[in-house]
C-alpha positions in Angstrom: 133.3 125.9 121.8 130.2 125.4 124.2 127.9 122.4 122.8 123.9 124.6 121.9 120.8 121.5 122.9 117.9 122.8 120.4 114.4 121.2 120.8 113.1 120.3 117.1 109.9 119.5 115.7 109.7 116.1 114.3 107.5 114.7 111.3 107.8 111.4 111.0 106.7 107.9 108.7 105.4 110.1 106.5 105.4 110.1 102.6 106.3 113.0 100.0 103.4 114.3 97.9 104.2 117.0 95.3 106.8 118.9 97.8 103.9 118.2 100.5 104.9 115.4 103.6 101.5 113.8 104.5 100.4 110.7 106.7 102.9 111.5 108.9 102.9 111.2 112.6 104.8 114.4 114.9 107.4 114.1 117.4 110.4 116.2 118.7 113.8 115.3 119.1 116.9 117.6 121.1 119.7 118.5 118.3 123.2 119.3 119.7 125.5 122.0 117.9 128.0 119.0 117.9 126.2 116.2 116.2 127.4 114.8 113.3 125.3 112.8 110.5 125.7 109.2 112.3 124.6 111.4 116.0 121.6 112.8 114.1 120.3 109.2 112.9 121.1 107.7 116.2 118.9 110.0 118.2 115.8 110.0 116.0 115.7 105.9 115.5 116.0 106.0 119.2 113.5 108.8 119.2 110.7 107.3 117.2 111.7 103.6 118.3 112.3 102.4 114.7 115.0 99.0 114.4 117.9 100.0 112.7 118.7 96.4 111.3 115.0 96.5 109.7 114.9 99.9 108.9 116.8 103.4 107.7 115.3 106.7 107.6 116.2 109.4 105.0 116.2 113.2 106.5 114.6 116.1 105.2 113.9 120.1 105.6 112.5 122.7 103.9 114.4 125.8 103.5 111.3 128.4 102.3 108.1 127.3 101.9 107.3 126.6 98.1 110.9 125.3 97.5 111.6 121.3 97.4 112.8 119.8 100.0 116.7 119.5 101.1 118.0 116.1 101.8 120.6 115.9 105.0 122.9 112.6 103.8 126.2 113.4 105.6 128.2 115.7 108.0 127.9 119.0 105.7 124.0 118.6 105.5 124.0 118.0 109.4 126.3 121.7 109.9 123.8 123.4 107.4 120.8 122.6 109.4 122.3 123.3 112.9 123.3 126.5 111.6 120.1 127.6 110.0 118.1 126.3 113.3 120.6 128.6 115.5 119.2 131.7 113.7 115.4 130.4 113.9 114.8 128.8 117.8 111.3 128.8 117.0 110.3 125.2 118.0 107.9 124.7 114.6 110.6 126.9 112.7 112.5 124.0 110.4 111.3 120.8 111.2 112.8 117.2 110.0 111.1 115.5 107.9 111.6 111.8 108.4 111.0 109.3 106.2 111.1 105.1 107.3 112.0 103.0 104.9 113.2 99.2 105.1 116.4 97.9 104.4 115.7 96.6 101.0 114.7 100.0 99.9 117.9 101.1 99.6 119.6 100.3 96.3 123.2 99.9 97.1 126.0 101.0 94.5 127.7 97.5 93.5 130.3 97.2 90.8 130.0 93.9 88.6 132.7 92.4 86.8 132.7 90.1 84.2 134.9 87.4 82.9 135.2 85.6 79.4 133.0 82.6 80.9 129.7 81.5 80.3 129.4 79.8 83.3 130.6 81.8 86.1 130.6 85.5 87.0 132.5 87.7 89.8 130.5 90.0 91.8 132.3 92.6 94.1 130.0 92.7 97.4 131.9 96.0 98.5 129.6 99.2 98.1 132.0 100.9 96.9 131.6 102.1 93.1 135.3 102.6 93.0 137.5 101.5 89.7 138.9 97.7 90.3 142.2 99.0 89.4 142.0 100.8 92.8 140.4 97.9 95.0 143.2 96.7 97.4 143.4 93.2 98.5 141.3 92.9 101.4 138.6 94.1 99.2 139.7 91.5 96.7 138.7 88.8 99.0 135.0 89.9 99.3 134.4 89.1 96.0 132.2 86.0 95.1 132.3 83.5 92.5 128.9 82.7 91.9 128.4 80.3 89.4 125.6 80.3 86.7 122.5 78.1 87.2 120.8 76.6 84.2 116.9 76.8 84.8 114.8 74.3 83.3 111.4 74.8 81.6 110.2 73.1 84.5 111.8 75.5 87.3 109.4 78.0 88.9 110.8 81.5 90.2 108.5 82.5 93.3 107.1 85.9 93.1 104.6 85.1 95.6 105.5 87.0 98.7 102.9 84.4 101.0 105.1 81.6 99.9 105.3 79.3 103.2 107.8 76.4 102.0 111.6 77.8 102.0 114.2 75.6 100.8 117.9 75.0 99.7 117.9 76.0 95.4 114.6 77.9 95.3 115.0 80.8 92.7 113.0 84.3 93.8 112.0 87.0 91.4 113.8 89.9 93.2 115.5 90.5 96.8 111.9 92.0 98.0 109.9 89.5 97.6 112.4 87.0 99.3 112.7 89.1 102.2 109.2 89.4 102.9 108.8 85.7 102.6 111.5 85.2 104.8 109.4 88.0 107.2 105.9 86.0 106.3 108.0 82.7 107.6 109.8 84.1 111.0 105.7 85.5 112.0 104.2 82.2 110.9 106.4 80.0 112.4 107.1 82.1 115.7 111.1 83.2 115.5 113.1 86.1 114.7 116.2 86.8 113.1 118.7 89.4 112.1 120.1 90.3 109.2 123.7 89.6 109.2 124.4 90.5 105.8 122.1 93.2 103.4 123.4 94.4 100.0 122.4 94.2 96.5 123.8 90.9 95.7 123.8 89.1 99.0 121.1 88.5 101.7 122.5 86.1 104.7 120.1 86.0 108.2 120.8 84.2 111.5 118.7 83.7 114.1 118.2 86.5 117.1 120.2 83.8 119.6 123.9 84.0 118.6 124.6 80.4 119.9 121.4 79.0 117.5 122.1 77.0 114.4 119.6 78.3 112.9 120.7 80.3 109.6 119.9 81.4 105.6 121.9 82.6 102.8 120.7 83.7 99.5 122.5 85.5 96.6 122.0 86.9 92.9 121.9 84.4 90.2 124.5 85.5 87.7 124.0 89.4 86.8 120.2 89.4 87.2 117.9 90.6 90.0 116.7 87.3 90.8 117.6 85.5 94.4 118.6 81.9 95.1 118.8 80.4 98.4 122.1 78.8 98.4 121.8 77.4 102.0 119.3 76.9 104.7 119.6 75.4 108.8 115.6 75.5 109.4 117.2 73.8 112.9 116.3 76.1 116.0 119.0 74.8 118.9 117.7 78.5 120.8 115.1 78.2 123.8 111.5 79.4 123.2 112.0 82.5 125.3 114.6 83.6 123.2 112.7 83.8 120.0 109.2 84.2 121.5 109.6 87.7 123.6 108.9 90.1 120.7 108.8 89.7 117.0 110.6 92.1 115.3 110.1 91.0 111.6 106.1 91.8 112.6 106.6 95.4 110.8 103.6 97.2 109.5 104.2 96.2 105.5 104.3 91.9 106.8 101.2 92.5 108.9 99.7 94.3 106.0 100.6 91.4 103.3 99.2 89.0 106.1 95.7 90.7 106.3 95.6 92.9 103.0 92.9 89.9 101.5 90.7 91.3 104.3 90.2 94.3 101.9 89.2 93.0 98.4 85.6 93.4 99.2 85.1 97.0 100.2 81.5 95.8 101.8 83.3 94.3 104.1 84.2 96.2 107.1 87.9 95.2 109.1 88.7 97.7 111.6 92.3 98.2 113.1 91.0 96.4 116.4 90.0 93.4 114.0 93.7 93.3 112.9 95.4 93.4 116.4 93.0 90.7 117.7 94.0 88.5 114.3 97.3 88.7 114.5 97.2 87.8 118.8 94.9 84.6 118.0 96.7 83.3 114.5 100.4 84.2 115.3 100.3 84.8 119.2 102.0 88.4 118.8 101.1 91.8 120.3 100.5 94.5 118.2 100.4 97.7 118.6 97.4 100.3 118.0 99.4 102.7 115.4 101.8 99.7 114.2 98.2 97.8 113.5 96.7 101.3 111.6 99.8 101.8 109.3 99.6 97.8 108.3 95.7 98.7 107.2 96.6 101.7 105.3 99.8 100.0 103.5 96.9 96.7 103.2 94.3 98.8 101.4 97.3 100.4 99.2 98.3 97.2 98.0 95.1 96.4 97.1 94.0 99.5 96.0 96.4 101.5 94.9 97.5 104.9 96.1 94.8 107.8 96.1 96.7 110.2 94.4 98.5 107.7 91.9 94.6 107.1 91.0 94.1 110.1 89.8 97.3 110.6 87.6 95.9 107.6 85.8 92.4 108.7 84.5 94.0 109.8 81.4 94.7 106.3 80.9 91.4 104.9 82.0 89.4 107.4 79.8 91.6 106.2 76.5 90.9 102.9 76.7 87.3 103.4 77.6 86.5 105.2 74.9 88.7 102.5 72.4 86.7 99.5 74.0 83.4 101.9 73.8 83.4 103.6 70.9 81.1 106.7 70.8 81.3 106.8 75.0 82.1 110.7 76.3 84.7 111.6 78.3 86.0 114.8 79.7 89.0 115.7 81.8 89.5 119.2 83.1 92.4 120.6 84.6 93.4 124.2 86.6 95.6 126.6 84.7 98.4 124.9 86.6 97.5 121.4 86.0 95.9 120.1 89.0 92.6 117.7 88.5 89.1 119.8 88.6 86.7 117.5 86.9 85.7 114.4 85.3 83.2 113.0 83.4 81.8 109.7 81.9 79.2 108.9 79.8 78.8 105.6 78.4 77.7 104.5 74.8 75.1 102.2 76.2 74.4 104.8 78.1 74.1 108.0 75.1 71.9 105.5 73.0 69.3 104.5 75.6 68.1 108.0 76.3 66.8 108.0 72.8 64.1 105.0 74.2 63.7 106.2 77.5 61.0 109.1 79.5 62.6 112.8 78.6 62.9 113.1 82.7 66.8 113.5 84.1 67.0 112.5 87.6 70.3 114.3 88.9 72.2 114.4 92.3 75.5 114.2 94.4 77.2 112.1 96.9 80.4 112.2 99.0 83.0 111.0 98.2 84.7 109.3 101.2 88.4 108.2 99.9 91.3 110.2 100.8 90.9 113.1 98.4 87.4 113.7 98.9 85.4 115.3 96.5 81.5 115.0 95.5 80.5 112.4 92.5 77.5 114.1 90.8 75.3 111.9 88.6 72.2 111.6 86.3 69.7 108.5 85.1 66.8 108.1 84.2 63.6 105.3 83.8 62.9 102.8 81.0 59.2 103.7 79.5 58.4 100.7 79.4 59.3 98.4 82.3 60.8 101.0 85.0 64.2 100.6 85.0 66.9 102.7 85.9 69.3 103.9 83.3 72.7 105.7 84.7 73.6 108.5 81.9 76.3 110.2 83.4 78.6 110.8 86.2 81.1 113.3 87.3 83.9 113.4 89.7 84.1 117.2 91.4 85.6 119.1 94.4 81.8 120.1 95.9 78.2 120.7 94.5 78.3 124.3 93.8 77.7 126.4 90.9 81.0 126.0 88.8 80.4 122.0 89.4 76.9 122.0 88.3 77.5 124.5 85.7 79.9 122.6 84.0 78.4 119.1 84.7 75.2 120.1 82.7 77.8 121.6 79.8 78.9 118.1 79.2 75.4 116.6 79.8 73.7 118.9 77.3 76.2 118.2 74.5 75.8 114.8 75.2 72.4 114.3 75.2 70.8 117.8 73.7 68.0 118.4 74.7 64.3 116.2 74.0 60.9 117.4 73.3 59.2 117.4 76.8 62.4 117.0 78.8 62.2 118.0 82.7 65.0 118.0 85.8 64.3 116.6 88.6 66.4 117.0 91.9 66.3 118.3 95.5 66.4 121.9 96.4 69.9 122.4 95.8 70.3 125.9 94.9 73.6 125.2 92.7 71.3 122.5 90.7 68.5 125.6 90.0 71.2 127.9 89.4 73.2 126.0 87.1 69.9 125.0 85.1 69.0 128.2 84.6 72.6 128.9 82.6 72.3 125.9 80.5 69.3 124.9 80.3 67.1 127.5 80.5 64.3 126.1 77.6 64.2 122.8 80.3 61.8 123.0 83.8 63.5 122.1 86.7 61.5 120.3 89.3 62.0 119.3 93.0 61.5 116.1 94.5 58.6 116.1 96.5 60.0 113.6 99.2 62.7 116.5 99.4 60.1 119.1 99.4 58.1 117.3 102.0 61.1 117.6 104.3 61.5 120.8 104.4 58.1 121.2 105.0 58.3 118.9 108.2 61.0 120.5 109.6 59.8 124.2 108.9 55.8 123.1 110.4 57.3 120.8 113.2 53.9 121.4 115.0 51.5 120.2 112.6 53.7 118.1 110.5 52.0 114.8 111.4 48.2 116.4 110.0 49.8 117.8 107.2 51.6 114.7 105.5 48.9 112.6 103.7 47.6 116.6 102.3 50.5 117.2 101.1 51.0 114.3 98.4 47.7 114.7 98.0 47.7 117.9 96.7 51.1 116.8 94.9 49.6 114.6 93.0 46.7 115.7 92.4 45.6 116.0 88.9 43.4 118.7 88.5 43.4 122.7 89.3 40.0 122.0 91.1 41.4 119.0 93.1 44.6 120.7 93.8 42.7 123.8 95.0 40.7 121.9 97.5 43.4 120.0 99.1 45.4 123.6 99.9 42.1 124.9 101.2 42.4 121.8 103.6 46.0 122.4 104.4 45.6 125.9 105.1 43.2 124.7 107.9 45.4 123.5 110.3 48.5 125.8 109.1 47.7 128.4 106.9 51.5 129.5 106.2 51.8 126.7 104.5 50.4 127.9 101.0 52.5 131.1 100.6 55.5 128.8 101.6 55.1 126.6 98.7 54.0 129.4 96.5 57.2 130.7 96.9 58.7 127.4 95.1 56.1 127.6 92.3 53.5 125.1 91.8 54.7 123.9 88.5 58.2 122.4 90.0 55.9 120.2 92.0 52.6 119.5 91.2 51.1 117.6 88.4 48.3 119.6 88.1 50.3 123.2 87.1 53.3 121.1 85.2 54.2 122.6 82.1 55.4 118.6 81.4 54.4 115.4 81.9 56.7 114.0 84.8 53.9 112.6 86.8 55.7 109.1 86.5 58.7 110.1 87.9 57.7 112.9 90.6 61.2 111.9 93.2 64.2 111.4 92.9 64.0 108.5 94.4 65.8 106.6 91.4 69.0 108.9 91.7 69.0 107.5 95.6 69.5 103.9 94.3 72.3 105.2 92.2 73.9 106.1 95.5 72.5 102.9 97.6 74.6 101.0 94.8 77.8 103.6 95.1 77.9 103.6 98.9 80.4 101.4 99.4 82.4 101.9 96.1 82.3 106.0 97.4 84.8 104.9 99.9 87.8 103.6 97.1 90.2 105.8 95.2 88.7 107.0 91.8 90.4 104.2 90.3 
């Protein structure tokens, strides 16, 4: 039979997202009609330069768009594929889907036996999940008494992955956390080594140099998940060269542990470039540009948590909330097929203080700049007394538009209700007008002036300078007779001024046609603090 070569599309270090593969980064790879599963994995690990002792990838297509994805794991899975891509050469038709994970990722099938001892327990090493009547004799022999260790009140287990002092009889919480300390060590301290033996019992390492003496061993402590070192040679007998040319326990998720402290304080801004020139000066190694990238995204995961995992637990968040503030508001509403629409908090504190404060509701919206996007929409108001700002409520939404508004001033008005004298004041958003209209229709809505003024600048760009200081005069002014002579003034140097603001209505803007008293609060200059003081929190996942 002739061997086929087909070209295919390749999505790679990537991560499944409700049947979606995002953060992923495209290649290609050539497919022959022969391969087999072990040929497949060979040429992308070679294709995407990935270390097969560190790392294995797991293989995926999509037959038809909108079912879940197929997983290729042996020979069978490899023919299926080759013989769906012969009927569809279309270079984008079909593509793999490839996922890197380490080598601890993998949970390896072990069987366990048992024996009528409390101090000692056999554990079969093989991967094989076969019966023991069935195990033959060579298998026999890879089985390992391991006896049980007695842990005083006094012994610590180490679950902190940063741990810098390895030694002979130290007990780790899992096999994870002593391979990344093991990782954490070999950057630190300027070696590499290779795992010579990986499963879910065992964990032995040597050093990159065959001839070195340098060497670890490490095993499960009776039939828990816990690690203990059972030997360690921290003896290097290799030259410098040897263990200096690369570093290949550097990978993204140990660069990311080493710098992810960098992100606690989302003020603080730590670029890729920052981490590539850190890790040259503190550990002496090269990094590269994407390797660098992925470490700051896995960094600001383990700190922050994922974006969409964030979502899934506002349920959660808006329970306890309203258990630790009783009386707070909170809304959660979903599409017709469950996907997230909008949220909304008010707070007690919050609900309570609009009683004492001015009957004037600043609202607005801001980006939201996390990986989901989205708009936060929110309303405050003053203190009578003093001036300060009170947040009432806030909203997580896809965009300001009519539906967002519309449903954001729902929740507000039964809330809050609606007060003797009460006003809105925002920009010109047309959403805002329209959605005020709908549900609160008894309540004037005013414009900023600041806002106003702005689109006054940029629509007179010719006399814009002259007709500033008129303009908030006339704003402010307090009587008809005052306000009428400063428009008699503006319409001096641009007389298509008046009929421009007409068209807004005098009442959204001036104090002296107001149908309430918001002279105090004539901007919404309050509701731009709000999102001074968000700015940076605008930037994190909504939880």
């Amino acid at each position: 039979m002739q061997m086929e070569i087909f070209p295919v599309y390749l999505l790679h270090s990537g991560e499944w997202e409700e049947n979606k593969f995002v953060n992923f980064i495209s290649d290609c790879v050539i497919v022959e009609s022969t391969f087999n599963y072990n040929n497949l994995v060979v040429a992308i690990s070679e294709q995407i330069r990935i270390d097969s002792d560190l790392n294995t990838i797991e293989i995926n297509f999509v037959p038809t768009v909108g079912l879940p994805p197929i997983t290729i794991y042996n020979d069978t899975g490899v023919k299926v594929y080759i013989e769906i891509k012969k009927k569809n050469l279309n270079f984008t038709e079909y593509p793999l889907f490839v996922t890197v994970k380490e080598i601890y990722e993998n949970h390896l099938v072990v069987t366990s036996f048992v024996v009528a001892s409390s101090s000692s327990c056999l554990v079969a090493t093989n991967s094989n999940s076969r019966d023991v009547s069935t195990t033959d004799s060579t298998e026999i022999i890879d089985i390992e008494l391991i006896e049980n260790t007695n842990f005083s009140e006094n012994t610590g287990i180490i679950d902190n992955m940063l741990n810098e002092f390895v030694e002979e009889d130290q007990v780790y919480k899992d096999k994870e956390t002593l391979m990344n300390v093991m990782k954490n060590l070999a950057v630190r301290e300027r070696f590499q080594f290779k795992v010579k033996r990986s499963s879910a019992t065992r964990y032995h390492l040597t050093c990159l140099d065959d001839n070195c003496a340098w060497s670890f061993k490490s095993s499960v402590v009776f039939k828990a998940n816990i690690f203990k070192v059972r030997s360690y040679n921290n003896n290097h007998t290799c030259g410098y060269g040897e263990r200096y040319l690369t570093q290949r326990q550097a990978t993204s998720g140990i660069i990311a542990s080493i710098v992810k402290d960098k992100y606690v304080n989302p003020k603080k801004v730590y670029t890729t470039n920052d981490i590539i020139e850190d890790i040259q000066k503190q550990h002496g190694i090269e990094v590269s540009y994407m390797k660098a990238w992925r470490a700051k995204e896995i960094a600001m995961a383990m700190i922050r948590g994922s974006p969409s995992d964030s979502y899934k637990e506002l349920p959660k968040y808006f329970y306890m909330l309203e258990q630790t503030n009783p009386g707070s508001v909170t809304k959660l509403h979903k599409s017709e097929d469950g996907c997230f629409l909008y949220a909304y908090v008010s707070l007690y504190a919050s609900i309570k203080g609009w009683e004492h404060c001015r009957p004037i509701m600043v609202v607005d919206g801001s980006f939201l700049k996390a990986a989901y996007k989205g708009t936060i929409l929110t309303a405050c108001t003053q203190d009578g007394a003093v001036g300060k700002i009170l947040p009432l409520a806030y909203a997580i939404v896809d965009s300001e538009n009519n539906k967002s508004w519309e449903w954001f001033f729902v929740q507000i008005k039964g809330t809050f209700g609606v007060r003797e004298g009460m006003c809105i004041v925002s920009d010109r958003n047309e959403s805002i007008f329209n959605a005020t209209k709908v549900v609160y229709p008894e309540v004037p809505h005013c414009i900023c002036i600041f806002h106003l003024w702005q689109n006054v600048k940029r629509t007179f760009k010719k006399h814009h300078k002259q007709l500033k200081d008129i303009f908030f005069a006339l704003a402010r002014a307090y009587t008809i007779e005052k306000f009428e002579y400063h428009m008699t003034e503006l319409c001096k140097i641009d007389p298509r001024v008046q009929p421009y603001l007409f068209e807004f209505g005098y009442e959204r803007w001036s104090r002296a046609y107001s149908k309430v008293k918001w002279s105090m609060i004539m901007t919404s200059n309050i509701a731009e603090s709000i999102n001074a003081t968000n700015k940076d929190a605008r930037e994190l996942p909504v939880m």
